[in-house]
N, C-alpha and C positions, 0 to 999 in steps of 0.2 A: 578486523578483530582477530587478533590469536588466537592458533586453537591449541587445546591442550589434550594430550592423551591422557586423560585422568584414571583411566584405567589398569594404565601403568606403575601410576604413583600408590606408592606405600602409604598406611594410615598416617602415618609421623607425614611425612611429605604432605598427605592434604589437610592434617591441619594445622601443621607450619604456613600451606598455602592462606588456608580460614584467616589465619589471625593477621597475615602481611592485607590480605582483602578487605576485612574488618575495619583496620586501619588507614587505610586508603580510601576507605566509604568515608569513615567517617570525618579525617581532614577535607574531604571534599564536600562533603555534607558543610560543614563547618565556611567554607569557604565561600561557600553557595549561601549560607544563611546574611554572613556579613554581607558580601554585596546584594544582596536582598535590601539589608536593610539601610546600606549607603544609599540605592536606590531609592526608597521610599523617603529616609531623611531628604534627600538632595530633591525630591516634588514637594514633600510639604514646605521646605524652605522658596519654593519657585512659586510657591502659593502664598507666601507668606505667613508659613505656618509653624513651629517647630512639632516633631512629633509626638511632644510631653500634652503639648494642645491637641491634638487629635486622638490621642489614646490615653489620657490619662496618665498620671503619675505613677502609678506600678501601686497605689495604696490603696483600691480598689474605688476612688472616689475617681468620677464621672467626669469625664471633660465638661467645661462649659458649653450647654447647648442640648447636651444629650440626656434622657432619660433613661431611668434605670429600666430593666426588664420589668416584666408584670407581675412578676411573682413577687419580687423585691420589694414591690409600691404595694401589695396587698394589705390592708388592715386586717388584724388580729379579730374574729367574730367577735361581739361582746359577751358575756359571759350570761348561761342560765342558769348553774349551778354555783353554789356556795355553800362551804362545811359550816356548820355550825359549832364545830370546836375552834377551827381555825378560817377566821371570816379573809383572808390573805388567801386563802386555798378556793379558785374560781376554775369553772369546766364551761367548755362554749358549747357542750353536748354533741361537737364532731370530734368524730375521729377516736379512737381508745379511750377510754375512759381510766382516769387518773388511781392510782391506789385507793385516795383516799373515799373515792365514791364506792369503789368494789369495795372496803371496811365497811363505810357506812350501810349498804345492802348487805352483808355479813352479819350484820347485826341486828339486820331486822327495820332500817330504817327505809322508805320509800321516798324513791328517788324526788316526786312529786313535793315533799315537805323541804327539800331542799332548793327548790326552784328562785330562783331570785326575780323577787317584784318590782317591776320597773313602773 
C-alpha cells in the first residue's frame, strides 16, 4: 500500500485527494455490486431459477412460496367504538384515540354509550 505524507499536503491538495477517492470507491463499489449480482443471477439460473422468482418483482408482491412478514399478515382489531353522528367513524380502542372520540368526550359524551354491541 502507498503511503502518503498527508501532512504535507495543502487543504485544496486533500480534497482534490477526497474527491479522486470518492470516486474510486465508489466505481468500485459499483463494480462489486454488478458482479455480486452476475453471481447470484448465474446460481439461481444453475438452480433453475431466475432471480425475479426468488425475490420478487421489485412491486412489492412476494415470490411464490413465500409469506409476507407478520406484521403485514395482521388483522386490523375489530372495532369497539362507533360515533354516532358518523356510524363510518370506528376506534378498535388501541392505541390514540381518534379526534372524533376526544370531541365526543369534549362534549360530555361517555365513552361507554359509544361502545359497539356485537
Amino acid at each position: 500500500m502507498a503511503k502518503f505524507d498527508l501532512k504535507s499536503l495543502s487543504v485544496q491538495e486533500l480534497k482534490s485527494l477526497q474527491k479522486k477517492l470518492d470516486r474510486e470507491i465508489a466505481g468500485r463499489d459499483k463494480r462489486q455490486r454488478k458482479e455480486a449480482l452476475n453471481a447470484v443471477k448465474e446460481k439461481a439460473k444453475e438452480l433453475g431459477y431466475s432471480l425475479t422468482d426468488l425475490m420478487g418483482d421489485g412491486t412489492g408482491a412476494q415470490p411464490a412460496g413465500i409469506s409476507g412478514s407478520p406484521k403485514a399478515m395482521r388483522v386490523p382489531a375489530p372495532p369497539k367504538y362507533r360515533s354516532q353522528i358518523d356510524p363510518s367513524l370506528t376506534w378498535s380502542g388501541r392505541g390514540r384515540p381518534p379526534q372524533w372520540i376526544k370531541e365526543a368526550q369534549e362534549n360530555g359524551i361517555d365513552l361507554e354509550t359509544l361502545r359497539v354491541d356485537y
